[in-house]
C-alpha positions as CSV (number, residue, x, y, z in Angstrom):
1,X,5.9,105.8,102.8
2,X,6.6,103.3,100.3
3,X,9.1,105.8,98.6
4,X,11.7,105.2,102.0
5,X,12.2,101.6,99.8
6,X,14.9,104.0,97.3
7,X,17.1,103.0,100.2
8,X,17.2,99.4,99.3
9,X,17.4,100.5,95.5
10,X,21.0,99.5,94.8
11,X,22.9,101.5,91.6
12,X,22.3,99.4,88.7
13,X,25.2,100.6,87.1
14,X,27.3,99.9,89.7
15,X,26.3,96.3,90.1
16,X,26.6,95.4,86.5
17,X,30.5,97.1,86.5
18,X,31.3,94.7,89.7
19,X,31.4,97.1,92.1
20,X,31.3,95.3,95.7
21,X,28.8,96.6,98.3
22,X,27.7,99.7,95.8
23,X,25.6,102.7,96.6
24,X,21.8,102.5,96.8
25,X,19.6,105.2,94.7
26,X,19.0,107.0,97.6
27,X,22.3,107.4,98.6
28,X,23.3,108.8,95.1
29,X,20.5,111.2,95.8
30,X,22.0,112.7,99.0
31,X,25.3,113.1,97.2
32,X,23.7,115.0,94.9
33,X,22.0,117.5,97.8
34,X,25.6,117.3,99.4
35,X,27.0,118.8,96.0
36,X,23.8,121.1,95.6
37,X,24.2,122.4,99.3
38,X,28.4,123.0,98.1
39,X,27.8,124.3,94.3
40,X,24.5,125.4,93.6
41,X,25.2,128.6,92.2
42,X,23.1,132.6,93.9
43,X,20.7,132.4,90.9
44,X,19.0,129.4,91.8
45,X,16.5,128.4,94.5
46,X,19.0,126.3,96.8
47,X,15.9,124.8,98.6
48,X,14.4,123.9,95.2
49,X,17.3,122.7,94.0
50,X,17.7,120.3,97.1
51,X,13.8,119.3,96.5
52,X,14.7,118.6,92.9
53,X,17.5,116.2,94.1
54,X,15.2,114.3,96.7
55,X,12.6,113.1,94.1
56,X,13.9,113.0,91.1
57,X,14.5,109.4,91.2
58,X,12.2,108.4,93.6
59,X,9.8,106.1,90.6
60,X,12.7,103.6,90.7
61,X,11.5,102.0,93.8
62,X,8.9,101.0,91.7
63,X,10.7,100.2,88.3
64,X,14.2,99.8,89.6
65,X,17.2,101.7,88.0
66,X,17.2,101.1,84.8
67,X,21.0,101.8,82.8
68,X,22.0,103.4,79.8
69,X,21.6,99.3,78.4
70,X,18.5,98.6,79.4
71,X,15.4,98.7,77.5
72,X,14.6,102.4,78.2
73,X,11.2,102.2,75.6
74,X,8.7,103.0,78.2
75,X,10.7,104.5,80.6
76,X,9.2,108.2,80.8
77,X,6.0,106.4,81.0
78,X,6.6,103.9,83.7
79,X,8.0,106.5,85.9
80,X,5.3,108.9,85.8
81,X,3.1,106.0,86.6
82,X,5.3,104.9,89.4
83,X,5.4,108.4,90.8
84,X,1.7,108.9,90.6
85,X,1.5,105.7,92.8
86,X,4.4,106.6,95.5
87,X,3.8,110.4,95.9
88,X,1.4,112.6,93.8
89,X,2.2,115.5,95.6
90,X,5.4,115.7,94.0
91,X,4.5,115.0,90.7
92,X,5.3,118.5,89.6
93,X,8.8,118.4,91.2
94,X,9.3,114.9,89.5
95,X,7.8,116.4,85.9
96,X,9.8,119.9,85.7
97,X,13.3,117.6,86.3
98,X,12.1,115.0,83.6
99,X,11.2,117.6,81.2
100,X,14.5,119.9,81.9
101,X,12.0,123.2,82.3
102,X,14.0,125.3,84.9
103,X,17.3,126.3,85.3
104,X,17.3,124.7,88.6
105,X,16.1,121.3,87.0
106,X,19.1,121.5,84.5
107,X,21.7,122.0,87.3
108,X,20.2,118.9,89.1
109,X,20.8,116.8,86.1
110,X,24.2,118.2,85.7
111,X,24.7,117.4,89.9
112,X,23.4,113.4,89.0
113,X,26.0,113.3,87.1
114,X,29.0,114.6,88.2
115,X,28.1,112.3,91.4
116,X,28.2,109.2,89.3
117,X,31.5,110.4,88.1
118,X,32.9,111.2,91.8
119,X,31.1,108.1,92.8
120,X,33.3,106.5,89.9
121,X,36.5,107.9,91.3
122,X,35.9,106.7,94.8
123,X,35.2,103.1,93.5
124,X,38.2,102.8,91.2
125,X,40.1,104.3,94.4
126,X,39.0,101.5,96.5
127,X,38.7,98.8,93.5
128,X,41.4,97.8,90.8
129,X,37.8,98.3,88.5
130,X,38.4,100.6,85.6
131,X,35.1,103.1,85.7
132,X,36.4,105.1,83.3
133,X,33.2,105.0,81.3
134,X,31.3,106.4,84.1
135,X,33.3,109.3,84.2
136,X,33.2,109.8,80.4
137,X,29.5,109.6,80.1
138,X,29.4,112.6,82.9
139,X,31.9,114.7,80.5
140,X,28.9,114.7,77.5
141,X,26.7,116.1,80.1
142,X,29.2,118.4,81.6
143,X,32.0,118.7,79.7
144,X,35.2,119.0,81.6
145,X,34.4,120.3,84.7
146,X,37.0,121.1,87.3
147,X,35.4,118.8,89.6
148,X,36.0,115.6,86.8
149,X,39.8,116.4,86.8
């Protein structure tokens, strides 16, 4: 059950940008079942999606969260190592959203980050922190979504 330790996993991101008190990993990852449960669209497996969500960044109780800044060299690998360790029955899960192989894996990415950008929002609501970065690394992924305006 070493995988429940994502709750102590604070946002990397967040913590280098100042914010006080920020979100751990795991909470990002309910947001992102929150906005699946709200947005995932009739074509795609809702419960898959959710599963998707769950364990995509489970590894980083292992190798922490690593940001955009970090060196990222043996990321891919470290991860699948790291998930191998914490919870080889969901290595396939972990795989199909790393390698972008379903529809329902691209829409999870695309749900991580327009939470980081809502997360963003919230912060520089409660913050005099300018986040805008955040939000304008999510418009690459998803261009400009209703939910970014």
């Amino acid at each position: 059950m070493a995988y429940l330790g994502l709750k102590d996993v604070v946002r990397q991101g967040w913590v280098n940008a100042g914010v006080p008190n920020p979100e751990s990993v795991a909470a990002h990852s309910w947001g992102m079942a929150v906005l699946a449960l709200k947005l995932c669209p009739d074509n795609l497996n809702l419960e898959h999606v959710l599963k998707l969500c769950l364990v995509h960044d489970l590894p980083e109780v292992i190798v922490g969260d690593l940001t955009p800044h970090d060196d990222r060299t043996t990321k891919a690998e470290d991860e699948r190592k790291a998930m191998e360790q914490l919870a080889p029955e969901w290595l396939g899960l972990f795989d199909e959203y790393e390698a972008q192989s379903t529809p329902e894996a691209v829409f999870v990415r695309s749900l991580d980050k327009l939470d980081m950008a809502l997360q963003a929002r919230v912060y520089m609501e409660r913050t005099d922190l300018d986040l805008a970065s955040f939000i304008e690394s999510a418009r690459k992924t998803l261009g400009d979504h209703e939910l970014l305006r």
